[in-house]
N, C-alpha and C positions, 0 to 999 in steps of 0.2 A: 421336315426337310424340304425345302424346295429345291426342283432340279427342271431343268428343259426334257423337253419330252414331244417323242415323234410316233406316229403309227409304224407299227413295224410291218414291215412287207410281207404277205402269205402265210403269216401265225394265225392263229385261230381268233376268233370275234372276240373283242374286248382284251388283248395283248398288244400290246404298246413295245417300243425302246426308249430304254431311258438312259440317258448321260449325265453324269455331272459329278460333283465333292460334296459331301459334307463332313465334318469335324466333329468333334466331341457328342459323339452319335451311344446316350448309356446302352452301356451291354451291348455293342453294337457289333463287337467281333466274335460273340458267341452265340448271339439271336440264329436261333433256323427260320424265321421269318422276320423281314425286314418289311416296315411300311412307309412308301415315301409319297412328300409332297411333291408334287412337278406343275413346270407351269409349261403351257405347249409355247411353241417358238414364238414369237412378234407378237403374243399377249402381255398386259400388263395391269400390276397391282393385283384382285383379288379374281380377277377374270384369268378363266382358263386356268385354275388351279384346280385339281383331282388325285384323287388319293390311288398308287399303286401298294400290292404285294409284292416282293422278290422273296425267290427262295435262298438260303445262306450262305447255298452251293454254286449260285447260278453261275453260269459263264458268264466274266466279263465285268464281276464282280469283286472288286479288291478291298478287302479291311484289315486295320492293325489298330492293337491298342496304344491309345496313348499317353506316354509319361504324364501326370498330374500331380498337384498338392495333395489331395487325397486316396490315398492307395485303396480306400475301402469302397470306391465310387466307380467305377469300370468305366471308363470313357475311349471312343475308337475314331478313326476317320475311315471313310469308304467312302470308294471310288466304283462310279459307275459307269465303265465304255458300250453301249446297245447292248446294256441289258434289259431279259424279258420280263415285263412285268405286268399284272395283271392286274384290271380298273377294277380299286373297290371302290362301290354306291355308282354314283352318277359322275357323268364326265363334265368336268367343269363346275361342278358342284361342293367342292370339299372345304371354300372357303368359311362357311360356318358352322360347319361341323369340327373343323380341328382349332377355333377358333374355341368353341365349348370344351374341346379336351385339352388347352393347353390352360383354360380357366380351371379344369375341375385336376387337372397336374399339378399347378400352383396351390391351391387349397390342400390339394394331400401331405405337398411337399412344406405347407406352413406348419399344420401340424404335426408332420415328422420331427420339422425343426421346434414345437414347442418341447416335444418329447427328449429331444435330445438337450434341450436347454435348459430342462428341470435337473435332467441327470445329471449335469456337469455344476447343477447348481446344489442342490443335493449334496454328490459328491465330493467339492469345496467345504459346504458347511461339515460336515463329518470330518473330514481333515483336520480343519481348524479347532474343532471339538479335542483331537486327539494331540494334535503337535502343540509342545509343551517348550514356551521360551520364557528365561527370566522369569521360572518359578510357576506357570501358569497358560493357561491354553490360550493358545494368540486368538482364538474367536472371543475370549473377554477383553481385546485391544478395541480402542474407538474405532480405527480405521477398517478395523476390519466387520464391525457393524456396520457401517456407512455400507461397506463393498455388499455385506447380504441383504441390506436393507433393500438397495439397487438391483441386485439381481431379480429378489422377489418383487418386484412394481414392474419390472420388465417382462418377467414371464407371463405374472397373470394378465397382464396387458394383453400380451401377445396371444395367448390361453384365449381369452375372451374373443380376439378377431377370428382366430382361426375355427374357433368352435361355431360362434356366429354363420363362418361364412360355412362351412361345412352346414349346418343348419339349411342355410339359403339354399345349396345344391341339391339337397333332400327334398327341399317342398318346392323347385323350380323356382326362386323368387329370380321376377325382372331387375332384381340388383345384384343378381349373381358377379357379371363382369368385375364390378366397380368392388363388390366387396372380396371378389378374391385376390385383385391388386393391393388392396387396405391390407388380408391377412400376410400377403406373402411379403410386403413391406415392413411391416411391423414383426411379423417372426425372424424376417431375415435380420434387423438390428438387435435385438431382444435376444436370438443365438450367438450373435458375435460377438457382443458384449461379455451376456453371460462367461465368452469362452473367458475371454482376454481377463476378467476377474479371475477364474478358474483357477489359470496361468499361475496369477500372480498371485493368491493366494496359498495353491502348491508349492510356489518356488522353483527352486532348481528342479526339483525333481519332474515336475511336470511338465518337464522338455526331454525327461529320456522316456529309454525305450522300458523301463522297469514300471512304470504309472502308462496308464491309457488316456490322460488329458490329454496330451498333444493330438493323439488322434480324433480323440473329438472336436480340439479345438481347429483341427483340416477339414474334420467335415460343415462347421460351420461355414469356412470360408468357401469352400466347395457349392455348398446351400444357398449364400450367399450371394452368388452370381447366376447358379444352377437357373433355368427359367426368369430369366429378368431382375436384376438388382434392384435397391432399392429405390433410385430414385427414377429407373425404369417405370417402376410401377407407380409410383405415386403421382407420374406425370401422366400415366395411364387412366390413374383413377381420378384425376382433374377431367381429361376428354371425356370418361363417361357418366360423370356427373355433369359435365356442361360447364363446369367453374371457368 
Protein backbone atom coordinates (compact mmCIF):
# COMPACT_ATOMS: atom_id res chain seq x y z
CA UNK A 1 0.00 0.00 0.00
CA UNK A 2 1.33 3.35 -0.42
CA UNK A 3 -0.17 6.21 1.48
CA UNK A 4 1.37 9.97 2.55
CA UNK A 5 2.67 9.99 5.88
CA UNK A 6 3.47 12.65 8.45
CA UNK A 7 5.35 12.43 11.99
CA UNK A 8 2.73 12.62 14.52
CA UNK A 9 3.05 15.09 17.19
CA UNK A 10 3.96 13.82 20.95
CA UNK A 11 3.53 9.99 20.27
CA UNK A 12 6.18 7.98 21.16
CA UNK A 13 9.67 7.53 18.86
CA UNK A 14 9.04 5.85 15.81
CA UNK A 15 5.00 6.49 15.59
CA UNK A 16 4.02 8.29 12.56
CA UNK A 17 0.23 9.56 11.07
CA UNK A 18 -0.79 8.12 8.37
CA UNK A 19 -3.59 9.10 5.67
CA UNK A 20 -4.74 7.85 2.72
CA UNK A 21 -7.14 4.84 0.49
CA UNK A 22 -6.26 1.68 -0.49
CA UNK A 23 -8.53 -0.79 -2.35
CA UNK A 24 -8.58 -4.33 -2.76
CA UNK A 25 -6.55 -4.65 0.43
CA UNK A 26 -6.68 -9.27 0.87
CA UNK A 27 -8.11 -10.02 4.24
CA UNK A 28 -7.88 -6.54 4.82
CA UNK A 29 -11.26 -6.14 6.76
CA UNK A 30 -10.44 -8.92 9.18
CA UNK A 31 -6.43 -8.55 9.57
CA UNK A 32 -5.60 -7.50 13.55
CA UNK A 33 -2.49 -6.05 11.96
CA UNK A 34 -2.29 -4.10 8.91
CA UNK A 35 1.12 -3.20 7.27
CA UNK A 36 1.29 -0.16 5.09
CA UNK A 37 3.53 1.29 2.44
CA UNK A 38 3.57 5.26 2.82
CA UNK A 39 5.56 7.78 1.12
CA UNK A 40 6.29 10.96 3.35
CA UNK A 41 4.90 14.39 1.75
CA UNK A 42 6.77 16.15 -1.28
CA UNK A 43 8.95 12.77 -1.68
CA UNK A 44 8.99 10.89 -4.96
CA UNK A 45 9.18 7.50 -6.73
CA UNK A 46 11.06 4.95 -4.49
CA UNK A 47 12.46 7.85 -1.97
CA UNK A 48 10.89 8.23 1.31
CA UNK A 49 8.96 4.95 1.19
CA UNK A 50 8.77 2.91 4.67
CA UNK A 51 7.00 0.38 5.94
CA UNK A 52 4.27 1.11 8.99
CA UNK A 53 2.03 -1.35 11.49
CA UNK A 54 -1.70 -0.42 12.31
CA UNK A 55 -3.46 -2.17 14.76
CA UNK A 56 -7.20 -3.28 13.13
CA UNK A 57 -8.75 -1.49 15.92
CA UNK A 58 -6.99 1.80 15.55
CA UNK A 59 -8.72 5.08 15.55
CA UNK A 60 -9.26 6.57 12.38
CA UNK A 61 -9.10 3.61 10.76
CA UNK A 62 -12.12 2.55 8.23
CA UNK A 63 -12.32 -0.94 6.27
CA UNK A 64 -15.16 -2.74 4.35
CA UNK A 65 -15.19 -5.63 2.29
CA UNK A 66 -15.42 -5.47 -1.18
CA UNK A 67 -18.05 -7.08 -3.69
CA UNK A 68 -15.82 -9.10 -6.15
CA UNK A 69 -15.80 -11.89 -8.91
CA UNK A 70 -14.52 -14.14 -6.64
CA UNK A 71 -16.26 -14.74 -3.42
CA UNK A 72 -13.46 -17.23 -2.10
CA UNK A 73 -10.71 -14.32 -2.25
CA UNK A 74 -11.64 -11.62 0.68
CA UNK A 75 -10.69 -8.27 -0.81
CA UNK A 76 -11.43 -4.73 1.41
CA UNK A 77 -10.78 -0.97 1.03
CA UNK A 78 -9.45 1.06 4.09
CA UNK A 79 -9.43 4.14 4.78
CA UNK A 80 -6.75 5.91 6.72
CA UNK A 81 -7.62 9.57 8.58
CA UNK A 82 -4.12 10.22 11.15
CA UNK A 83 -3.90 7.06 11.89
CA UNK A 84 -1.08 5.66 14.43
CA UNK A 85 1.29 3.81 13.02
CA UNK A 86 4.28 2.40 13.81
CA UNK A 87 7.91 2.23 11.52
CA UNK A 88 8.78 -1.17 10.77
CA UNK A 89 12.74 -1.60 9.72
CA UNK A 90 14.12 1.81 8.63
CA UNK A 91 12.60 4.99 7.64
CA UNK A 92 12.89 5.44 4.07
CA UNK A 93 14.09 2.26 3.51
CA UNK A 94 11.26 -0.13 2.59
CA UNK A 95 11.55 0.28 -1.16
CA UNK A 96 13.62 -2.96 -1.62
CA UNK A 97 12.37 -4.83 0.74
CA UNK A 98 8.75 -4.99 -0.39
CA UNK A 99 9.88 -4.92 -3.64
CA UNK A 100 11.39 -8.80 -2.69
CA UNK A 101 8.04 -9.50 -1.13
CA UNK A 102 5.77 -8.53 -3.80
CA UNK A 103 8.50 -10.93 -6.15
CA UNK A 104 8.34 -13.75 -3.65
CA UNK A 105 3.89 -12.96 -3.44
CA UNK A 106 3.96 -13.42 -7.20
CA UNK A 107 5.96 -16.91 -7.20
CA UNK A 108 3.67 -18.20 -4.42
CA UNK A 109 0.65 -16.96 -5.97
CA UNK A 110 1.95 -18.81 -9.57
CA UNK A 111 2.08 -21.72 -8.05
CA UNK A 112 -1.18 -21.64 -6.27
CA UNK A 113 -2.50 -20.92 -9.73
CA UNK A 114 -0.57 -24.03 -11.20
CA UNK A 115 -2.26 -26.06 -8.46
CA UNK A 116 -5.54 -24.90 -9.18
CA UNK A 117 -5.01 -25.42 -12.89
CA UNK A 118 -4.21 -29.02 -12.55
CA UNK A 119 -7.47 -29.48 -10.53
CA UNK A 120 -9.74 -27.90 -12.94
CA UNK A 121 -7.87 -29.74 -15.37
CA UNK A 122 -7.95 -33.09 -13.85
CA UNK A 123 -11.46 -32.43 -12.93
CA UNK A 124 -12.59 -31.76 -16.91
CA UNK A 125 -10.81 -34.94 -18.01
CA UNK A 126 -12.78 -37.29 -15.27
CA UNK A 127 -16.06 -35.70 -16.49
CA UNK A 128 -15.46 -36.20 -19.91
CA UNK A 129 -14.45 -39.93 -18.99
CA UNK A 130 -17.88 -40.28 -17.48
CA UNK A 131 -20.54 -38.04 -19.51
CA UNK A 132 -21.80 -40.44 -22.20
CA UNK A 133 -23.12 -38.72 -25.68
CA UNK A 134 -24.30 -40.54 -28.68
CA UNK A 135 -23.44 -43.90 -27.22
CA UNK A 136 -19.96 -43.01 -25.90
CA UNK A 137 -17.80 -40.78 -23.60
CA UNK A 138 -17.32 -37.37 -25.16
CA UNK A 139 -13.53 -37.48 -23.93
CA UNK A 140 -13.25 -40.21 -27.17
CA UNK A 141 -14.61 -36.97 -29.30
CA UNK A 142 -11.51 -35.33 -31.34
CA UNK A 143 -12.24 -32.06 -30.09
CA UNK A 144 -12.17 -32.74 -27.02
CA UNK A 145 -8.63 -34.44 -27.18
CA UNK A 146 -7.33 -31.21 -28.85
CA UNK A 147 -8.96 -29.21 -25.55
CA UNK A 148 -6.80 -32.01 -22.93
CA UNK A 149 -4.15 -32.03 -25.13
CA UNK A 150 -3.90 -28.08 -24.60
CA UNK A 151 -4.69 -28.08 -21.11
CA UNK A 152 -1.75 -30.44 -20.31
CA UNK A 153 1.23 -28.38 -22.49
CA UNK A 154 -0.27 -25.38 -20.59
CA UNK A 155 -0.01 -26.65 -17.12
CA UNK A 156 3.25 -28.17 -17.34
CA UNK A 157 4.57 -25.11 -18.99
CA UNK A 158 3.41 -23.33 -16.33
CA UNK A 159 4.56 -26.15 -13.65
CA UNK A 160 8.03 -25.79 -14.96
CA UNK A 161 8.27 -21.66 -14.48
CA UNK A 162 6.66 -21.65 -11.38
CA UNK A 163 8.69 -24.41 -9.71
CA UNK A 164 11.85 -22.88 -11.37
CA UNK A 165 11.39 -19.62 -10.03
CA UNK A 166 10.38 -21.04 -6.49
CA UNK A 167 13.77 -22.81 -7.04
CA UNK A 168 15.44 -19.30 -7.58
CA UNK A 169 13.80 -17.87 -4.35
CA UNK A 170 15.29 -20.77 -2.16
CA UNK A 171 18.99 -20.43 -3.30
CA UNK A 172 18.72 -16.40 -3.69
CA UNK A 173 19.42 -16.44 -7.56
CA UNK A 174 20.05 -12.68 -8.98
CA UNK A 175 17.27 -13.79 -11.39
CA UNK A 176 14.81 -13.98 -8.99
CA UNK A 177 12.92 -10.63 -10.15
CA UNK A 178 12.90 -11.44 -13.82
CA UNK A 179 11.79 -15.10 -13.18
CA UNK A 180 9.04 -14.41 -10.90
CA UNK A 181 7.30 -12.08 -13.55
CA UNK A 182 8.04 -15.21 -16.26
CA UNK A 183 6.26 -17.55 -13.41
CA UNK A 184 3.28 -15.34 -12.63
CA UNK A 185 2.76 -14.63 -16.48
CA UNK A 186 2.82 -17.80 -17.52
CA UNK A 187 0.67 -19.35 -14.68
CA UNK A 188 -1.66 -16.55 -14.93
CA UNK A 189 -2.49 -17.60 -18.87
CA UNK A 190 -2.03 -21.39 -18.27
CA UNK A 191 -5.08 -20.98 -15.16
CA UNK A 192 -7.33 -19.02 -17.36
CA UNK A 193 -7.26 -21.20 -20.05
CA UNK A 194 -7.24 -24.09 -18.32
CA UNK A 195 -10.61 -22.64 -16.65
CA UNK A 196 -12.40 -21.55 -19.95
CA UNK A 197 -11.68 -25.49 -21.24
CA UNK A 198 -13.05 -26.62 -18.04
CA UNK A 199 -16.30 -24.51 -18.79
CA UNK A 200 -16.82 -25.78 -21.74
CA UNK A 201 -16.05 -29.00 -21.39
CA UNK A 202 -18.65 -29.38 -18.39
CA UNK A 203 -21.16 -27.63 -20.15
CA UNK A 204 -24.25 -26.23 -18.64
CA UNK A 205 -23.56 -27.45 -15.72
CA UNK A 206 -20.46 -25.95 -14.90
CA UNK A 207 -21.97 -22.58 -14.56
CA UNK A 208 -24.40 -23.66 -11.64
CA UNK A 209 -24.10 -23.61 -8.26
CA UNK A 210 -24.41 -27.88 -8.14
CA UNK A 211 -20.49 -28.27 -9.81
CA UNK A 212 -17.68 -26.06 -8.36
CA UNK A 213 -16.12 -25.13 -11.83
CA UNK A 214 -17.45 -21.76 -11.96
CA UNK A 215 -15.70 -21.14 -8.75
CA UNK A 216 -12.56 -22.06 -9.85
CA UNK A 217 -12.98 -20.64 -13.00
CA UNK A 218 -13.55 -16.91 -10.61
CA UNK A 219 -10.53 -17.75 -9.05
CA UNK A 220 -8.53 -17.88 -11.99
CA UNK A 221 -9.79 -14.60 -13.06
CA UNK A 222 -9.30 -13.33 -9.69
CA UNK A 223 -5.37 -14.68 -10.02
CA UNK A 224 -5.29 -13.35 -13.04
CA UNK A 225 -5.01 -9.70 -12.27
CA UNK A 226 -4.29 -10.51 -8.49
CA UNK A 227 -0.40 -8.93 -8.27
CA UNK A 228 0.13 -7.77 -11.96
CA UNK A 229 -1.46 -9.38 -15.05
CA UNK A 230 0.01 -10.61 -17.63
CA UNK A 231 1.32 -8.42 -19.75
CA UNK A 232 2.07 -6.49 -16.65
CA UNK A 233 4.70 -8.68 -16.09
CA UNK A 234 6.07 -9.73 -19.18
CA UNK A 235 6.89 -6.02 -19.70
CA UNK A 236 8.48 -6.37 -16.40
CA UNK A 237 10.41 -9.19 -17.17
CA UNK A 238 11.77 -7.25 -20.49
CA UNK A 239 13.05 -4.28 -17.93
CA UNK A 240 14.84 -6.70 -15.89
CA UNK A 241 16.37 -8.56 -18.38
CA UNK A 242 17.47 -5.47 -20.23
CA UNK A 243 15.69 -6.56 -23.52
Amino acid sequence: MERRRRRGDGGPVGWYRLDGVKSFVLDGHTADLVVVLARAPGSRGDEGLSLFTVAGDAEGLTRRRLETIDPTRKLARIELRSVPGELLGDAGGAAAPIARTLDLAAIALANEMVGGAETLRAAAIAYAEMRMQFGRPIASFQSLKHKAADMLVDVELARSAAYYAAEAADENDPDLPALASLAKARASEAYMQTAIHAIQIHGGIGFTWDNDTHLWFKRAKSSEVFLGDPAYHRELLMQRWNV
